[in-house]
Every structure is written in structure tokens, then in C-alpha cells.
C-alpha positions as CSV (number, residue, x, y, z in Angstrom):
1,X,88.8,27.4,58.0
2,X,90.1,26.8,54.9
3,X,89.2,23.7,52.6
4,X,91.9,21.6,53.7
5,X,91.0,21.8,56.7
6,X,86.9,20.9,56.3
7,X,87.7,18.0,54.9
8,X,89.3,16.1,56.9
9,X,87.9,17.3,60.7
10,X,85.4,14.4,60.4
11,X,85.7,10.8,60.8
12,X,83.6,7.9,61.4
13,X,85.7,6.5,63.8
14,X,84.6,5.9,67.5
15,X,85.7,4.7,71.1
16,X,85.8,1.2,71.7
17,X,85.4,-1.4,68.7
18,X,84.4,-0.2,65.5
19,X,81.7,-2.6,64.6
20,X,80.8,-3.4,61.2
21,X,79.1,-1.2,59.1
22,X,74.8,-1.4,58.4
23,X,73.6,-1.2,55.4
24,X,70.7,0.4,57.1
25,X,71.9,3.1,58.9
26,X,75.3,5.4,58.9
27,X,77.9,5.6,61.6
28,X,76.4,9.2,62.8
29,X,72.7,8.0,62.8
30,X,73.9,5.2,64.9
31,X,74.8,7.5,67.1
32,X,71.7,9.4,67.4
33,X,70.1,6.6,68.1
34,X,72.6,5.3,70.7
35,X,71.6,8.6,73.3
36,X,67.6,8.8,72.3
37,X,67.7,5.1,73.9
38,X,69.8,5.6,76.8
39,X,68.6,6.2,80.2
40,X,71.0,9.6,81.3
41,X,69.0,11.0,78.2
42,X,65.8,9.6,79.3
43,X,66.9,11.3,82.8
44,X,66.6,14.9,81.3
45,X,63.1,14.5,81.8
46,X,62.9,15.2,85.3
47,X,65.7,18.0,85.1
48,X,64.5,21.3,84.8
49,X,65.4,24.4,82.0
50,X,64.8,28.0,83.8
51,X,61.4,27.5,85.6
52,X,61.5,24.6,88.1
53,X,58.8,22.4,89.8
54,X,55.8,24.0,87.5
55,X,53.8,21.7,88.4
56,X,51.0,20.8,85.8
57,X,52.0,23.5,83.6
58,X,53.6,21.5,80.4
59,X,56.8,24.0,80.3
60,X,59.8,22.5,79.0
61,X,62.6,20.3,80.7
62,X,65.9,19.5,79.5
63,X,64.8,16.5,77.3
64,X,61.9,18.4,75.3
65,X,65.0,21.4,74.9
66,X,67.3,18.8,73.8
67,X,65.2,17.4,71.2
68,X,64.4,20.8,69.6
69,X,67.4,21.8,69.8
70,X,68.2,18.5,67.6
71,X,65.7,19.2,65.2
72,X,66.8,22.8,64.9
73,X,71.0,21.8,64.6
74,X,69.5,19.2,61.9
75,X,68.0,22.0,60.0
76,X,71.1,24.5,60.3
77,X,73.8,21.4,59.1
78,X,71.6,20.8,55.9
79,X,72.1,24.8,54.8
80,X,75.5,24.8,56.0
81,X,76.4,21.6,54.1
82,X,75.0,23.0,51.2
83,X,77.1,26.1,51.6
84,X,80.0,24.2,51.8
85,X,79.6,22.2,49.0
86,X,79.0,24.6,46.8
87,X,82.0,26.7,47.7
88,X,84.3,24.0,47.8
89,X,83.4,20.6,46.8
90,X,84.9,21.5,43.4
91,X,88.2,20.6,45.7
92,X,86.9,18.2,47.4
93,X,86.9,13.7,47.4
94,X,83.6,12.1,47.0
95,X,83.7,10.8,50.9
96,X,83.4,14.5,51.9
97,X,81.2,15.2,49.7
98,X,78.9,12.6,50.8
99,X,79.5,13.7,54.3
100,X,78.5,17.0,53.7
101,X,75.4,16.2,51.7
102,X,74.1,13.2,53.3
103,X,75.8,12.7,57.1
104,X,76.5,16.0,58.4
105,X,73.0,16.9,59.9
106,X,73.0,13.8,61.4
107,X,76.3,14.3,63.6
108,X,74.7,18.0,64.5
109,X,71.2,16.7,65.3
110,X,73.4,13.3,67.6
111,X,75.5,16.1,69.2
112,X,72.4,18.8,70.1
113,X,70.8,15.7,71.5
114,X,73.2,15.2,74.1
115,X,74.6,18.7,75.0
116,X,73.5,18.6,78.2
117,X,73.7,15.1,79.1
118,X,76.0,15.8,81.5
119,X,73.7,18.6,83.6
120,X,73.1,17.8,87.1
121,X,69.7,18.2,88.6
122,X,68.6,22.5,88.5
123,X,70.9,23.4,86.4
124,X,74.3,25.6,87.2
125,X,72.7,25.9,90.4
126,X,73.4,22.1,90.5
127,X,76.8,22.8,89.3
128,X,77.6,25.3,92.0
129,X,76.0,23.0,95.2
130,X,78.5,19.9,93.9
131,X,81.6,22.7,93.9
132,X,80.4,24.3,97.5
133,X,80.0,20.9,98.5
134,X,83.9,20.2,98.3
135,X,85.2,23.7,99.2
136,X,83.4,23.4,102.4
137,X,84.0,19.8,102.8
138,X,88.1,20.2,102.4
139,X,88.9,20.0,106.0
140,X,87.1,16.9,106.7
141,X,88.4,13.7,107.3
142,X,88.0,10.9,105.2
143,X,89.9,7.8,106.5
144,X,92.1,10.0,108.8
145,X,92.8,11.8,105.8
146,X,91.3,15.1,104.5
147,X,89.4,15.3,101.7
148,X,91.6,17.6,100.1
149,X,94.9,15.4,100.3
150,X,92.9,13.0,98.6
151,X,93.4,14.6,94.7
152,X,96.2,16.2,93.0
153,X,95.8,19.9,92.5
154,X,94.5,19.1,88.7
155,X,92.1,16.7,90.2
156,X,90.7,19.4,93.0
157,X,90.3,21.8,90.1
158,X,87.5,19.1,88.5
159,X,85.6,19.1,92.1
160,X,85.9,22.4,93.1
161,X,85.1,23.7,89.3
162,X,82.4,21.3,88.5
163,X,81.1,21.3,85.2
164,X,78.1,19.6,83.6
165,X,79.9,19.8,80.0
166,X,83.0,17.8,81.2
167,X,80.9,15.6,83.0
168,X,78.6,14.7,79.4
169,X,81.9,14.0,77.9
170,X,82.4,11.4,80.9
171,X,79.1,9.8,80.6
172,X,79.3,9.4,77.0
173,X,83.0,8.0,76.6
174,X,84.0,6.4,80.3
175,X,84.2,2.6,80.9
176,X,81.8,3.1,83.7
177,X,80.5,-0.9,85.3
178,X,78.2,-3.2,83.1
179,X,78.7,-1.0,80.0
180,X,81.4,-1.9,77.2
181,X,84.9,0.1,76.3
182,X,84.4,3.1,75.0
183,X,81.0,4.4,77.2
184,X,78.3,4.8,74.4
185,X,80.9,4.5,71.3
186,X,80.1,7.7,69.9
187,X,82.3,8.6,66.4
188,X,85.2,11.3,67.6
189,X,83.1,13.6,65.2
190,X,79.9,13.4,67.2
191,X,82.1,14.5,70.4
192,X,84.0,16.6,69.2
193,X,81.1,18.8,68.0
194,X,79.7,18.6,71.8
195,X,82.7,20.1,73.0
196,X,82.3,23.8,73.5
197,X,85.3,24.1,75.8
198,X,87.9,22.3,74.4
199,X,90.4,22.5,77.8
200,X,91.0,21.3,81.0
201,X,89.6,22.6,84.3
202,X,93.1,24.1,85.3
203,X,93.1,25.6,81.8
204,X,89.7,27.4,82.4
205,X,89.8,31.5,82.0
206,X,86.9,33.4,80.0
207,X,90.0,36.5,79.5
208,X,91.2,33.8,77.3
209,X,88.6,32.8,74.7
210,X,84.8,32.2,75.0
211,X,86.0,28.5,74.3
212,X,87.9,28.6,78.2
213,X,85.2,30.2,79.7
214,X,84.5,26.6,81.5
215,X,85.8,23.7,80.9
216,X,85.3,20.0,78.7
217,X,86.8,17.2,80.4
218,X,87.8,15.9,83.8
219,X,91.3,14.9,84.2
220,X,90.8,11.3,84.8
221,X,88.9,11.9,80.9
222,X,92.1,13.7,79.4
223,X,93.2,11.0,77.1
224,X,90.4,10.0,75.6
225,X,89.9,14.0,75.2
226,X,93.7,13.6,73.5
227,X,92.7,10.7,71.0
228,X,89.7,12.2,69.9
229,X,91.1,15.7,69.4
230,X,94.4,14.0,67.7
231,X,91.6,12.0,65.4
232,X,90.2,15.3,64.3
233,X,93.2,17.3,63.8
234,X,91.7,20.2,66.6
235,X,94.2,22.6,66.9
236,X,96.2,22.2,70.4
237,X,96.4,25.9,71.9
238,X,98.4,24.7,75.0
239,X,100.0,21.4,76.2
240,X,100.2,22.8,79.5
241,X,97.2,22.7,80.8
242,X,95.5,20.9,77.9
243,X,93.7,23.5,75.5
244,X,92.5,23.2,72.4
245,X,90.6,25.7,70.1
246,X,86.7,24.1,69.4
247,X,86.0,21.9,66.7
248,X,84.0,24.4,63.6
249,X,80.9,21.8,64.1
250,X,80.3,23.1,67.7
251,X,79.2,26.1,66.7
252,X,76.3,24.6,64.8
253,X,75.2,22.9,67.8
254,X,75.7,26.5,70.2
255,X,73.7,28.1,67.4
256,X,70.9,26.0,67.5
257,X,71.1,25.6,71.6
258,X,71.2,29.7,71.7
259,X,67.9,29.7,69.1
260,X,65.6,27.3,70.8
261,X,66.2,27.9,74.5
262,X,65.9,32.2,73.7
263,X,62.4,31.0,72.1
264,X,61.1,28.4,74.7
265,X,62.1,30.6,77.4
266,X,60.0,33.4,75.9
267,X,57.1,30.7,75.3
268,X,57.6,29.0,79.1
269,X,57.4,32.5,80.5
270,X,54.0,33.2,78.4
271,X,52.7,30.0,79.3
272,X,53.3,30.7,83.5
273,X,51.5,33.9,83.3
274,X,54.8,35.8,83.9
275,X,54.3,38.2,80.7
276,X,51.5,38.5,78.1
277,X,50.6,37.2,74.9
278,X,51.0,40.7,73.3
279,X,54.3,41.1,75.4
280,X,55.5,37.9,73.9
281,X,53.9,38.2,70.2
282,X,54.9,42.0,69.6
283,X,58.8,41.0,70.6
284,X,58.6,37.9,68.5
285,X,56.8,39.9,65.6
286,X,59.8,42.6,65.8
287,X,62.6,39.6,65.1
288,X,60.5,38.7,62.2
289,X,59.7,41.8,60.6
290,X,63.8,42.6,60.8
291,X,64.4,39.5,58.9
292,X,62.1,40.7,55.6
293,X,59.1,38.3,56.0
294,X,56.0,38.5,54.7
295,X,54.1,40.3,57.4
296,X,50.8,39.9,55.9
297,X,50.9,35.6,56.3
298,X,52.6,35.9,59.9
299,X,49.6,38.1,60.6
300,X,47.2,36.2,59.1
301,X,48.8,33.0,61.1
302,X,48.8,35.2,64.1
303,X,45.3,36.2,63.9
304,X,44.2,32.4,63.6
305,X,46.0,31.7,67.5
306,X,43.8,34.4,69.0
């Protein structure tokens, strides 16, 4: 991207009322702080990562993964801001600037948080028992009516395609009952970094770009998908179905999803008796070693576990 363009794809903007700013906390930390006290994140808990119903084995579900992957994204925003401001702030106002420096792991950390919000119970295999559920289902009558003459071919798409991501976007921004405009009023920049697959369902096709490999929003979602993209100046790839290409910030959060679940798997796996400790140390010790470390201290750490 070039500088132009990095600073102004942020904003502290958000869905439903702005409300007036705190002293004590920035737009983006309200946000973080708006999904650790919900109850769909407080849900992950009992949603499973790779190895399900372990019993009293403490492997990790999709909340402990979020919240390392939160602390990882954090981590990876505070290098990259620094990167960024030291190759452009030169150009640059003093509100990107300060976004960079101060805000910017914030909205990464707020955004790993809730990338899988939207997962259904096990997983894809979740995923794939809601789609099977309709394509087997299409016949049937509802109300003298089948359940397929019920949607508009976008519509069907959602069902028969279902897909946790577009369904986090829905949780966090929908006007569902007993909750304000605007779902959890998370900034557009918060979202936007969420959004791995910036298109609709109809849109969907991994020949096209890992970014339509699946899809981001529902069509009953697409214009608040619109607004916030609009906000943000993403790039529209297709009107047609609705495409966009992703927002730079998401692959911060992919990065740090890609890092911690590689690792926890490898740890879960360890911890379940399904490979060794020297299986699991001796591939771990090879990543480190290729990255110039000081093998003498990891060693000596090393040592101290056994």
C-alpha cells in the first residue's frame, strides 16, 4: 500500500451512536473491552479447537485460542506500527501518527479477540451440519410452502454456504432484540480488520483470491458490510456480487491466528499423549534454530522443563 493509502484506512467511527469520548480509554480499547464482556465471547468456552470433548485434559477451546491469539496480534501491531512510522510518518498528520504508535495494537488485539465469534459449536464440522441441514431440508414444507421458495437465490447461498465468519460479522453489528442499533458498536476499523473475506456468499470462489475462498457477510448484513467498507475506503473488486479486496489490518490478525493455533495444536497434541515430548520439542527446536537464536539459553530453558 502506499502511504496515502495507510493513513486514512482507519477511523474511529462505529455503528450506531457515537458516544462521547473517555478520557480514560480510546475508541479501540472500548472495543476490546465491549467482546471480553459479552456473552457470544464468553460462549467460546464450551466450543472446541481441533480435539473435542477431552475431558479433564486442560487443552484449549476457542476462548483460551482467542485470547492468545489477542495477545500475539497485540504484539505484531506494536512492530508493525513501528515500521510504519518510521518509513512514513515523515508524510504523515499527527492523528496517524498517534494511531500507529498508540491505538493500532489495540484495534488488532479487539479484532483477534473476536475472529471466531461467529463459530458454531465443533468447528467447520458445525458449518457443514447447518449447510446439509438446508440442502436436505429444501423439499420440505414449511407453511405449504418449501423451504427453498422461502429465500431469493442470494439468500439460499447464505444457508446452503454457511459460514462462521459472516455470521461473527452478524453478531457483532445486527440490531438483534434487547440490544441497541448498531449490535456491539464496534469502530468500522475494528471490523474491517475481522474481515478475511471481504464478499458475499454468491461472490465466494478460492480460483479467485484467497480473500473469496469463503465468504464475510450474509445478505440481509450487506449494507452495513457497504458502510463500513465505504468508511475505510476498501477497494470494491466487484459490485456484482459484492467483493472487496481485504482491509491491510486483517492480515495482522490471520498472522497471529496462523501462529498460535500451529503452536497450541502442537502443545494440545503433546498434552493428549498423541505424540512425544521429544517429537514435539525437536520440531519446535528446528523453527528456532532457523530463526538465529541463541541455542545455548533455549537449551538451558529446555533442560529446566525436563
Amino acid at each position: 500500500m502506499s502511504n496515502i493509502q495507510w493513513f486514512n484506512c482507519f477511523s474511529g467511527l462505529r455503528f450506531g451512536a457515537n458516544s462521547n469520548a473517555e478520557p480514560q480509554r480510546t475508541e479501540y480499547e472500548r472495543d476490546y473491552d465491549r467482546i471480553i464482556y459479552s456473552s457470544p465471547f464468553r460462549r467460546l468456552q464450551n466450543k472446541t479447537q481441533v480435539f473435542p470433548l477431552p475431558d479433564s485434559v486442560f487443552v484449549h477451546n476457542r476462548l483460551t485460542h482467542s485470547l492468545e491469539v489477542a495477545s500475539v496480534g497485540r504484539s505484531l501491531a506494536k512492530r508493525c506500527g513501528t515500521v510504519l512510522i518510521n518509513k512514513y510518518g515523515s508524510q504523515w498528520p499527527e492523528e496517524s501518527l498517534r494511531f500507529y504508535s498508540q491505538d493500532f495494537s489495540s484495534v488488532i488485539s479487539a479484532a483477534c479477540l473476536a475472529h471466531d465469534i461467529g463459530n458454531p459449536p465443533f468447528g467447520h464440522s458445525g458449518e457443514s451440519a447447518i449447510c446439509q441441514f438446508f440442502v436436505d431440508n429444501a423439499e420440505n414444507l414449511i407453511s405449504g410452502k418449501k423451504l427453498r421458495d422461502w429465500y431469493d437465490h442470494s439468500e439460499w447461498f447464505d444457508l446452503v454456504r454457511f459460514e462462521g465468519n459472516a455470521n461473527g460479522f452478524r453478531l457483532l453489528t445486527h440490531h438483534f432484540p434487547t440490544r441497541l442499533p448498531g449490535g456491539f458498536r464496534l469502530t468500522y476499523t475494528t471490523l474491517a480488520s475481522m474481515a478475511k473475506y471481504p464478499c458475499s456468499a454468491e461472490a465466494s470462489d478460492k480460483s479467485k483470491g484467497l480473500h473469496r475462498k469463503k465468504f464475510g457477510f450474509f445478505q440481509s448484513d450487506q449494507q452495513r458490510f457497504i458502510e463500513m467498507a465505504e468508511r475505510l475506503n476498501m477497494r470494491l473488486e466487484n459490485e456484482s456480487p459484492r467483493s472487496y479486496y481485504r482491509h491491510p489490518f486483517v492480515y495482522l490478525v490471520e498472522a497471529a491466528d496462523d501462529i498460535c493455533y500451529l503452536i497450541m495444536d502442537w502443545e494440545d497434541a503433546h498434552r493428549l499423549g498423541i505424540i512425544s515430548f521429544e517429537t514435539a520439542s525437536s520440531a519446535l527446536l528446528r523453527i528456532i534454530e532457523l530463526q538465529g537464536q541463541d541455542m545455548t539459553r533455549v537449551n538451558e530453558n529446555l533442560n529446566g522443563l525436563v
